[in-house]
C-alpha positions as CSV (number, residue, x, y, z in Angstrom):
1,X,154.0,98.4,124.2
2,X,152.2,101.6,125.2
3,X,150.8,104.4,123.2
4,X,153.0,107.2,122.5
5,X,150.7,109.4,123.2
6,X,150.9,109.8,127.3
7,X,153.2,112.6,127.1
8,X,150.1,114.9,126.3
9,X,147.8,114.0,129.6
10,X,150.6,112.5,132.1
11,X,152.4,115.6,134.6
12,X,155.4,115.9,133.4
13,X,157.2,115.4,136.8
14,X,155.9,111.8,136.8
15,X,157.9,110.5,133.4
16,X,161.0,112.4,134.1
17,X,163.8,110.6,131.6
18,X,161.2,108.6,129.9
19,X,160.9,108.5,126.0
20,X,158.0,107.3,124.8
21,X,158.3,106.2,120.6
22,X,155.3,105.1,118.5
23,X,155.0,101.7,118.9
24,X,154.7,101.1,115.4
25,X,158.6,102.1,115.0
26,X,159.3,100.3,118.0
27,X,157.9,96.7,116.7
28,X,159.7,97.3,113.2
29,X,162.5,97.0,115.7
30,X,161.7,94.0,118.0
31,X,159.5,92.2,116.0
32,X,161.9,90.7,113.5
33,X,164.6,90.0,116.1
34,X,161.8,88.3,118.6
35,X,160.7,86.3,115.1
36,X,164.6,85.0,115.0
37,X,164.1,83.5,118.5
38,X,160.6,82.6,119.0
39,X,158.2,80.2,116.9
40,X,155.3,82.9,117.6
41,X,155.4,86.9,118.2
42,X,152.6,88.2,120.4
43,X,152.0,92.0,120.7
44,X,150.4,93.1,123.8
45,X,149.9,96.8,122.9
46,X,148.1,99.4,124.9
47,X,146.6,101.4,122.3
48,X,143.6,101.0,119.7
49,X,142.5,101.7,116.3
50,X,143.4,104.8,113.8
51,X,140.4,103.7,111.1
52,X,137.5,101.9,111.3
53,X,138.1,98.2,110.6
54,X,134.8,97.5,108.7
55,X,135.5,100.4,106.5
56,X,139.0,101.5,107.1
57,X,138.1,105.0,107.3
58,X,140.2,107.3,109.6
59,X,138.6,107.9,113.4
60,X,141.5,109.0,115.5
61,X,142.1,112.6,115.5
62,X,144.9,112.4,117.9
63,X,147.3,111.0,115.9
64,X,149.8,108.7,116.7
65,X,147.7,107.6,120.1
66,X,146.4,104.6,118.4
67,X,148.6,102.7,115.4
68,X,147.2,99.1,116.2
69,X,146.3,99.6,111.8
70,X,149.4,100.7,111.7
71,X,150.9,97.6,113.3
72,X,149.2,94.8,111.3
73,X,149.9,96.7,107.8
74,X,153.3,97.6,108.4
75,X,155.3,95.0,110.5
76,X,156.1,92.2,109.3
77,X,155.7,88.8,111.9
78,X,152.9,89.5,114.3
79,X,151.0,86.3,115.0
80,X,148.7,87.5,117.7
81,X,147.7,91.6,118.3
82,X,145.8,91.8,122.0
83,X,145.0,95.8,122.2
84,X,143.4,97.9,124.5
85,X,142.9,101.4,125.8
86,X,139.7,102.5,123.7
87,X,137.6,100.3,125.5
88,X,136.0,98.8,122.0
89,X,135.0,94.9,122.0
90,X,137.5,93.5,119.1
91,X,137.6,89.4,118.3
92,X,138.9,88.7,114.7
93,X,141.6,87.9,112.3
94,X,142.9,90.8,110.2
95,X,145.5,90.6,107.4
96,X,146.4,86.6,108.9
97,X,147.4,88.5,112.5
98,X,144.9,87.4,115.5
99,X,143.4,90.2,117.3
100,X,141.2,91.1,120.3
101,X,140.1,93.7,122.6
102,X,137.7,92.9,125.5
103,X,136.0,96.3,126.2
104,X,136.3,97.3,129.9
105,X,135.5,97.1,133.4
106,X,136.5,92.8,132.9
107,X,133.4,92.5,130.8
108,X,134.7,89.9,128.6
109,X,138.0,87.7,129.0
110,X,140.0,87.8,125.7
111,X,141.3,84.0,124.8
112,X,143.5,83.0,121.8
113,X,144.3,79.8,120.5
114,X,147.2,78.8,118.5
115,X,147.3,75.5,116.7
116,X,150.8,74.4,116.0
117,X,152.6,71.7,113.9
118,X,156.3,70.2,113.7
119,X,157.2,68.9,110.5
120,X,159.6,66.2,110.4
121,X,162.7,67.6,110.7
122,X,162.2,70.7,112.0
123,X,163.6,71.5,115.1
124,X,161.0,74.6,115.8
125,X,156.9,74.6,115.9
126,X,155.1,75.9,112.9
127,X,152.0,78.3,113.8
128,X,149.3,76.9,111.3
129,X,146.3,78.8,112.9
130,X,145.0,81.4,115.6
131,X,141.3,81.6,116.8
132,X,140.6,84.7,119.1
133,X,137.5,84.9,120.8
134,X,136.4,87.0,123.9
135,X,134.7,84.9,127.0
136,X,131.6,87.1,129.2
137,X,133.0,87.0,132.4
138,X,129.8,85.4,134.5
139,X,129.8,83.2,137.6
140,X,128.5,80.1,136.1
141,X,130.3,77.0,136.1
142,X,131.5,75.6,139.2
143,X,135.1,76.3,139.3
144,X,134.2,80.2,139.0
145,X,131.8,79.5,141.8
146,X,134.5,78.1,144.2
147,X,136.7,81.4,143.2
148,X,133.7,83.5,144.0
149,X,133.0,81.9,147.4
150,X,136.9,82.2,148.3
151,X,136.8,85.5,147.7
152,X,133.7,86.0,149.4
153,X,135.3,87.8,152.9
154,X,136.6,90.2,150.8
155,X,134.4,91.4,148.2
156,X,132.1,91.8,151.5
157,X,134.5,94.1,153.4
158,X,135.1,96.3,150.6
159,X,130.7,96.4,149.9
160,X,130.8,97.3,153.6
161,X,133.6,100.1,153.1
162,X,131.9,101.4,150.0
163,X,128.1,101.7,151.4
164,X,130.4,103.8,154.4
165,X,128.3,107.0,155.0
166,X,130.1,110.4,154.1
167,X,127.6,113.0,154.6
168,X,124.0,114.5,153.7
169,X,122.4,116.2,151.2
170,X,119.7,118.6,151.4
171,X,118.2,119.4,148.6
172,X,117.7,117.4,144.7
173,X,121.1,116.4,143.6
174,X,120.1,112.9,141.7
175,X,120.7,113.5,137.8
176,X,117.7,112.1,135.8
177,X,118.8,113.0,132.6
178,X,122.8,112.8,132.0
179,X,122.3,114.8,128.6
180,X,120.5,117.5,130.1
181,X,122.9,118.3,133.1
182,X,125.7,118.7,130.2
183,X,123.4,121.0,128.7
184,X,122.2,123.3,131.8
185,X,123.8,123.9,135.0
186,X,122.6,121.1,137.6
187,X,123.0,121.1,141.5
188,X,125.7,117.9,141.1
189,X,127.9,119.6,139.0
190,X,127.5,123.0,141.1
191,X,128.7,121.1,143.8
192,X,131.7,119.4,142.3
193,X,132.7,123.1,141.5
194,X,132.3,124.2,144.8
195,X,134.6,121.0,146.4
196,X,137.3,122.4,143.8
197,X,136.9,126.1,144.3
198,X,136.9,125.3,148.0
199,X,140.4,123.0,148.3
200,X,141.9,125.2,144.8
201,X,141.2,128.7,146.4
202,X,139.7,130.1,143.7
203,X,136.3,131.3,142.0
204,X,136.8,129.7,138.5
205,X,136.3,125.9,138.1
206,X,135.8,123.4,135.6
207,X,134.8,119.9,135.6
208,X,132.7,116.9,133.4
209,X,130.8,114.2,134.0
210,X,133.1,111.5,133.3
211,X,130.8,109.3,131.7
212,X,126.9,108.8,131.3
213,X,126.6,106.4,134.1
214,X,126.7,109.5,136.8
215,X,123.4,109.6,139.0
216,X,124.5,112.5,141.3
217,X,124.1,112.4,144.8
218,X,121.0,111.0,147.3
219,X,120.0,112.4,150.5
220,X,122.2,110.1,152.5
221,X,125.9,109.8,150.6
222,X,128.1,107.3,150.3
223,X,131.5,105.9,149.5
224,X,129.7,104.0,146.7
225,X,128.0,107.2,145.7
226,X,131.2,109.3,145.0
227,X,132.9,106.8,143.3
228,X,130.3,106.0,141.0
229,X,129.8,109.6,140.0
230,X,133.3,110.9,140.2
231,X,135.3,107.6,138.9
232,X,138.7,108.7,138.3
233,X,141.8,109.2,140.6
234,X,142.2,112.9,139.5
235,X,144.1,115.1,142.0
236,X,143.5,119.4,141.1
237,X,145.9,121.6,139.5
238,X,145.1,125.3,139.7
239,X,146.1,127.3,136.6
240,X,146.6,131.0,135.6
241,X,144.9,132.1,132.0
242,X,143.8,134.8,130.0
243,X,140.5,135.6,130.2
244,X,141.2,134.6,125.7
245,X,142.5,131.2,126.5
246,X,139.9,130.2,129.2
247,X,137.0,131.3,125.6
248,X,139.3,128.9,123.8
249,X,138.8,126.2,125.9
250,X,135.0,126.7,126.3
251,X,134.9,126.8,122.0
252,X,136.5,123.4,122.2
253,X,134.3,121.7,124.6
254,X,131.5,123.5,122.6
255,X,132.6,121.3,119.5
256,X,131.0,118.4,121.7
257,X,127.6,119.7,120.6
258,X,125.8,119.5,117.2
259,X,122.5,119.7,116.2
260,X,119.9,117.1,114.5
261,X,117.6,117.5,111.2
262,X,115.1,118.7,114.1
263,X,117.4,121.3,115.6
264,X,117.8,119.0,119.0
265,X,121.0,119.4,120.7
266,X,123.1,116.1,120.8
267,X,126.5,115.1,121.2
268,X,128.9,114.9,117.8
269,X,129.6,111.3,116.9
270,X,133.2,112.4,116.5
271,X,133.4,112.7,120.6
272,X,131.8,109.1,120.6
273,X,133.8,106.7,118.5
274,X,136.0,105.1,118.3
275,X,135.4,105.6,121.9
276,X,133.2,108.1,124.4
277,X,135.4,111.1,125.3
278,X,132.4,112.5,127.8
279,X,135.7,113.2,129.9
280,X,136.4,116.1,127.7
281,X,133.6,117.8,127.6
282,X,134.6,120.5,130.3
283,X,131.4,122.7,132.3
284,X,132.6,126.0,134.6
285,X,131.6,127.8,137.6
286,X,132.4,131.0,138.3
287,X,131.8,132.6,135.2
288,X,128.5,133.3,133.0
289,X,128.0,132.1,129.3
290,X,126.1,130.4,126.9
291,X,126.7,128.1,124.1
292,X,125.3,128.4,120.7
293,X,125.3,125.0,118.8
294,X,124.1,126.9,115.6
295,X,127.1,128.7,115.0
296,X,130.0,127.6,113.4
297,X,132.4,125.9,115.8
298,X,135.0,128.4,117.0
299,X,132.7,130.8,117.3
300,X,130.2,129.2,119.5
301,X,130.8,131.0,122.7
302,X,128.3,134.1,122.0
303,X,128.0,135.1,125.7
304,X,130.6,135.1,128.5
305,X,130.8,137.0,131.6
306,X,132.9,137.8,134.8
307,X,131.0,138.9,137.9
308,X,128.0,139.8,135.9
309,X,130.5,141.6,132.9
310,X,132.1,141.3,129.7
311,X,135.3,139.1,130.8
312,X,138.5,141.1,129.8
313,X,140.4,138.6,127.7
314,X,143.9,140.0,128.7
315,X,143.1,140.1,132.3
316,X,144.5,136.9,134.1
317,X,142.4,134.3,136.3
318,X,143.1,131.5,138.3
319,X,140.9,128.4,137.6
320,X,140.9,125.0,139.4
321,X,140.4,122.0,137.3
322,X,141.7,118.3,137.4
323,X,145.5,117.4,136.9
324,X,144.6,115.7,133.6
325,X,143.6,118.8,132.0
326,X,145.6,121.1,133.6
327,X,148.1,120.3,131.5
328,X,146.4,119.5,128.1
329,X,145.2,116.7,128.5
330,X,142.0,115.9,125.7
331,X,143.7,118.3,123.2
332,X,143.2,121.8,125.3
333,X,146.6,122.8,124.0
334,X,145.6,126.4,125.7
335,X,146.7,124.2,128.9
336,X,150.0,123.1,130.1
337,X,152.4,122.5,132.9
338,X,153.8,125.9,132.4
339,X,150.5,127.5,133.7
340,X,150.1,125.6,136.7
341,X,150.3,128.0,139.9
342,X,149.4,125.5,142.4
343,X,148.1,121.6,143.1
344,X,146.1,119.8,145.6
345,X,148.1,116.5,145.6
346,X,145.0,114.6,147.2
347,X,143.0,112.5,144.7
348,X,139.3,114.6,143.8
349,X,137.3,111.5,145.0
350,X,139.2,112.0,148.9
351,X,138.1,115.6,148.6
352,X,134.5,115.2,148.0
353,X,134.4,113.2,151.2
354,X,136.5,115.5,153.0
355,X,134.5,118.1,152.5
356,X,131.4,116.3,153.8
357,X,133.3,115.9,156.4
358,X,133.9,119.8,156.5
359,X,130.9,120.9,156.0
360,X,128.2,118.5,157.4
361,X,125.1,118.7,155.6
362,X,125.2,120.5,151.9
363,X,122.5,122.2,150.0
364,X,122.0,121.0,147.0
365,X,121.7,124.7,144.7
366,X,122.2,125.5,141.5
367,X,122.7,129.2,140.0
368,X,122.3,128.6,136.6
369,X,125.4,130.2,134.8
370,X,125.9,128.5,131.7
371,X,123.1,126.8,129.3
372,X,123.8,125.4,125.8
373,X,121.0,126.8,123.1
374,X,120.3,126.3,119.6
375,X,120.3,129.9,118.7
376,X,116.1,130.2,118.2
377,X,116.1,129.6,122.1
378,X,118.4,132.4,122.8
379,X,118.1,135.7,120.9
């Protein structure tokens, strides 16, 4: 099973005639007939958590993305629950029902084992116990060794393909301080605007760093470099909104923000667990403002301007962003399908190295149009 939930980040050309149910209905379904023909029922679900399982307090404010709670409380006959999709590192048994989930990126191999027994005459098994466990995934005994060495010729060509040279920067585009660049405009981001403005044909852009791994770009950039910073196969939708709904959008990625007992701007915990939504934590070019973590959120946005004025929130703009968001995707329920004007049906990650290839060297600048304050730091 899948989460329910892709309707509100998939285009909608791309699940024309499919349903999609929440999977918690959809075991109460299968689950008894599947317990009628088998001697154990294993859910493979791609979908997490709605509470915290230590203190089973609500943490999913999507609701109905993740119902694996759901799952163990109300369906009767699971043996085994293998999850997924928040990226959290799960191994334990809850309510009698076996469950894992091995983080991401193959850091950890998820392995359960079922102990059976057959009673004198019984024609079927009897599940008596279920151990999950999750397994680091490091070359170290032999037999991984041998795998490694077969696969040798090819995890060479594709180091090869990735340390391929794209282009040059001139200039200081290396992040130092992934909190900071989300904070104040930095030449990286800049840039990525710039690649989307350029291929979207428009002023107004918005992007994120994806996660807090991004280093931005050195001198001489590679393959390696652009997929490391821009990790997702995104292509670029470009939408029409109201100079109202693009101040919407910039209030919620301003919820992102809150401040400390010392007044220090850091990220709310409720964009961090139960896993990092960094991804939705949008920054823009093309248009002035500044954040103010010390007002109440909604009304965070205390400055934002359009070529140096007031922007007219009736006035229409066009804005080039990923497909993802484009239409709604992280909640942006300002955005959908119905706004989108345009697309650039070539993946973001092609488009950085096209326009290397464009553009030859790059100049790593930075105008400074947005900055996130604490309110002492701004009036």
């Amino acid at each position: 099973m899948t989460t329910q939930y892709i309707p509100h980040w998939e285009h909608p050309d791309h699940i024309i005639g499919l349903t999609f149910k929440s999977a918690v209905e959809t075991a109460k379904e299968y689950v008894p007939m599947l317990s009628e023909m088998a001697d154990v029922v294993v859910v493979s679900y791609h979908g997490g958590f709605e509470v915290d399982l230590d203190t089973l307090e609500p943490i999913d404010v999507n609701e109905g993305e993740n119902e694996g709670y759901a799952l163990i409380k109300e369906v009767e006959g699971i043996d085994v629950l293998l999850t997924g999709h928040q990226h959290n590192v799960i191994s334990r048994v809850i309510d009698g029902v076996a469950v894992l989930m091995p983080g991401d990126k193959c850091r950890y191999l998820g392995k359960i084992t079922l102990q059976f027994n057959k009673y004198d005459g019984e024609d079927s098994w009897t599940l008596v116990d279920a151990k999950p466990e999750l397994i680091p995934t490091k070359v170290e005994d032999e037999l991984l060794q041998e795998e490694a060495e077969y696969l040798a010729p090819l995890n060479n060509a594709v180091e090869d393909w990735l340390d391929e040279p794209v282009g040059k920067v001139h200039g200081d585009m290396l992040i130092r301080n992934v909190e900071e660049a989300r904070i104040a405009d930095h030449p990286y981001v800049e840039f990525i605007h710039r690649v989307q403005n350029y291929f979207g044909q428009t002023e107004i852009s918005a992007t994120s760093l994806f996660n807090n791994d991004a280093k931005g770009f050195p001198e001489n950039v590679t393959i390696r470099n652009i997929l490391n910073n821009y990790p997702f196969p995104n292509t670029l939708a470009v939408v029409k909104l109201t100079g109202a709904e693009i101040k919407a959008a910039l209030e919620l990625s301003a919820e992102f923000f809150m401040l400390d007992e010392t007044g220090k701007i850091e990220m709310s915990p409720e964009w961090l667990y139960p896993k990092p939504k960094l991804y939705n934590y949008d920054m823009y070019e093309g248009i002035e403002y500044v954040v103010d973590v010390s007002k109440p959120v909604g009304e965070r946005i205390v400055k934002l301007h359009y070529h140096h004025a007031p922007i007219n929130l009736e006035e229409e703009f066009e804005v080039t962003l990923n497909q993802y968001r484009a239409i709604g995707g992280g909640d942006y329920t300002m955005f959908d399908s119905s706004k989108i004007v345009r697309e650039v049906n070539i993946e973001m990650n092609m488009l950085i190295a096209k326009y290397f290839e464009i553009f030859k060297g790059v100049e790593a600048t930075c105008n400074l149009n947005f900055r996130v304050v604490n309110g002492a730091e701004y009036y």
